[in-house]
N, C-alpha and C positions, 0 to 999 in steps of 0.2 A: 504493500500500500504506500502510496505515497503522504510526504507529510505537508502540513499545508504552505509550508515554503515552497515547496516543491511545485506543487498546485499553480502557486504567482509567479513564481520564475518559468517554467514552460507557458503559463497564460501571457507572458511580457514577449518570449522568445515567439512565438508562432504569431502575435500580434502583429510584432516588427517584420517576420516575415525574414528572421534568422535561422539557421541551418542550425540544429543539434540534436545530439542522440545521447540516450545515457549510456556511462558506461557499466559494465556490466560490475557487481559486487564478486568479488572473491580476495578471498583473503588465506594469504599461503606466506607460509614464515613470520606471520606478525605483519606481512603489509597490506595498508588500508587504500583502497581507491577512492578517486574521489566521485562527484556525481553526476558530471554534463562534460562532452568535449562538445563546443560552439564551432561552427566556422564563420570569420570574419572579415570577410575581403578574401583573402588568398591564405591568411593566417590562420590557425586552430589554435582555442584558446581554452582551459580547464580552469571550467566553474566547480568548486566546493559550496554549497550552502546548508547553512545551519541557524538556526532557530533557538530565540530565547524564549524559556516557557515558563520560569519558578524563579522567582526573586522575594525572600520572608521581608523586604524591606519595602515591597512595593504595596501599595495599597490598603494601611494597618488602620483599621480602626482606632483611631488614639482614646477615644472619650464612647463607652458602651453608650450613655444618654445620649448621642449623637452618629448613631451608626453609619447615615449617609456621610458623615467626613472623616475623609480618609485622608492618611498624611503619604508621601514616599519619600526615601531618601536613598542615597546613594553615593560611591565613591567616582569619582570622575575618571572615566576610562576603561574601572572597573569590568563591566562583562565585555565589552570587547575585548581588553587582554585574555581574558579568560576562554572567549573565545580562538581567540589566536593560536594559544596552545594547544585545545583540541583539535584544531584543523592542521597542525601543524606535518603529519604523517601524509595524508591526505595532498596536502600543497607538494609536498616533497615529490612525490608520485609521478607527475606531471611534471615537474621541473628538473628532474635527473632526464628526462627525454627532451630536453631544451625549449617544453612546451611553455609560454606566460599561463601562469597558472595566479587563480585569483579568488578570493575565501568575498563571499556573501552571507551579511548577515540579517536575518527579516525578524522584525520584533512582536511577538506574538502575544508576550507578555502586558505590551500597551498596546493592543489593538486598536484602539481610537485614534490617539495620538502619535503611534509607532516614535516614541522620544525617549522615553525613560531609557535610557542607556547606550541608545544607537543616536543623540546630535550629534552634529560636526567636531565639536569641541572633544566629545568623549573617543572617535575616531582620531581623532589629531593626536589625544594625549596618550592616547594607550599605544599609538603605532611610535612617536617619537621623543617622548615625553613631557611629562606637566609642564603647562605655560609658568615661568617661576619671576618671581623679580628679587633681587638680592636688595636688604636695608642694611642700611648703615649707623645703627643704634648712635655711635658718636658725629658724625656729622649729618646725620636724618638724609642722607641724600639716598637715592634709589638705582637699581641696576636698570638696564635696560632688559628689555622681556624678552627671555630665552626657554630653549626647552630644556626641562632639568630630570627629575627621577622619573624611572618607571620605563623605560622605553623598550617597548618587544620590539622592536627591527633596529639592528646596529651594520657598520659596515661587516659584520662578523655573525650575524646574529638572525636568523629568518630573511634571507635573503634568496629563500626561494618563491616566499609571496612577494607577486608582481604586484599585486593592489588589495588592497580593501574593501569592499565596499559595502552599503546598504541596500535592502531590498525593500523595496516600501508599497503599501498598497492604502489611500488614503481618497476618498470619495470615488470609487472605482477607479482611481488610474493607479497604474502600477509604473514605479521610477526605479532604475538603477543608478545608484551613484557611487563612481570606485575615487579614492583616494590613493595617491600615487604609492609606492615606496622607493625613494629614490634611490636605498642603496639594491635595487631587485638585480636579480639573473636567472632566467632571462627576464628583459623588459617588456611591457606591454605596447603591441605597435598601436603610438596613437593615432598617427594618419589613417587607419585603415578600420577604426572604431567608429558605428554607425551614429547617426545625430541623437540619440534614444538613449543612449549611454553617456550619463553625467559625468565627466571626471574632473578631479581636482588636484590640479599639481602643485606640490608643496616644496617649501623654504624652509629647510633646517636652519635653526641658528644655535648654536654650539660655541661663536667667536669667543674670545678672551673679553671677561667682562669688564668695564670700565660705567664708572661713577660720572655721570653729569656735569 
């Protein structure tokens, strides 16, 4: 059976009028396949998609006298790292065969909203790390804004995911939107990426930091 990710990413691919087939599950030695090989222009591209379903922090009733408000909270990045690592076998699969290989994730958990864990911001910081500003308790002056802890993709470090992305389905439209990783290999070709497909190319800043 498929899952309901599964469901909006072929309902998005056949819309668009993209070529894909899944590939087949088996699992020999401990290795995991992933779910879609796409073709795109002249390129084949390997989608993984995966799905948030259970988070105890989303949606708590804080106050019994008031059971319609609900509070959620979260750490910023949080399920997406978390994601990361599970698809990480998966991404590998496809990128030892020099294919761009790319982790989709649909948020199942905030059905309405699809936010609680999959905005931009939580993508940016889980793939590079926390936006950070450094203080200067003695002269109160501020760093400039860099990315700092937490980074799943290093020049060393998951550089077999070509991109990120979200999968979204929100007044019946269905969007995908991948986020680069610039330290990928292989790369995802983006000339040959159809106009359906969001992407957002990103600025690491890492510089040596300097005061005002």
């Amino acid at each position: 059976m498929r899952t309901k990710s599964e469901e909006v990413f072929e309902s998005f691919l056949t819309l668009n009028s993209i070529p894909f087939q899944r590939i087949e599950e088996v699992q020999e030695s401990g290795s995991h396949r992933p779910d879609y090989s796409v073709q795109v222009g002249s390129r084949e591209l390997i989608f993984e998609v995966k799905e948030l379903v259970e988070d105890e922090k989303f949606g708590v009733v804080s106050d019994p006298l008031h059971p319609d408000i609900k509070l959620s909270s979260r750490t910023l990045g949080k399920h997406v790292r978390r994601t990361i690592e599970r698809a990480r076998k998966q991404i590998q699969w496809g990128s030892k065969q020099g294919i761009p290989s790319i982790l989709l994730i649909y948020n199942s958990l905030d059905p309405v909203f699809q936010d609680f864990g999959t905005a931009d911001l939580d993508f940016t910081s889980a793939m590079y790390g926390e936006p950070t500003v450094l203080f200067d308790r003695n002269t109160r002056e501020t760093s400039e804004l860099f990315n700092g802890r937490n980074d799943s993709l290093q020049e060393s470090k998951n550089t077999s995911f070509s991109a990120v992305g979200r999968l979204a389905e929100k007044s019946g439209k269905v969007t995908v939107t991948l986020f680069e990783n610039v330290f990928a290999e292989p790369k995802l070709p983006y000339d040959q990426l159809p106009p359906c497909i969001e992407v957002r190319r990103v600025e690491v800043s890492r510089d040596p930091l300097s005061f005002a």
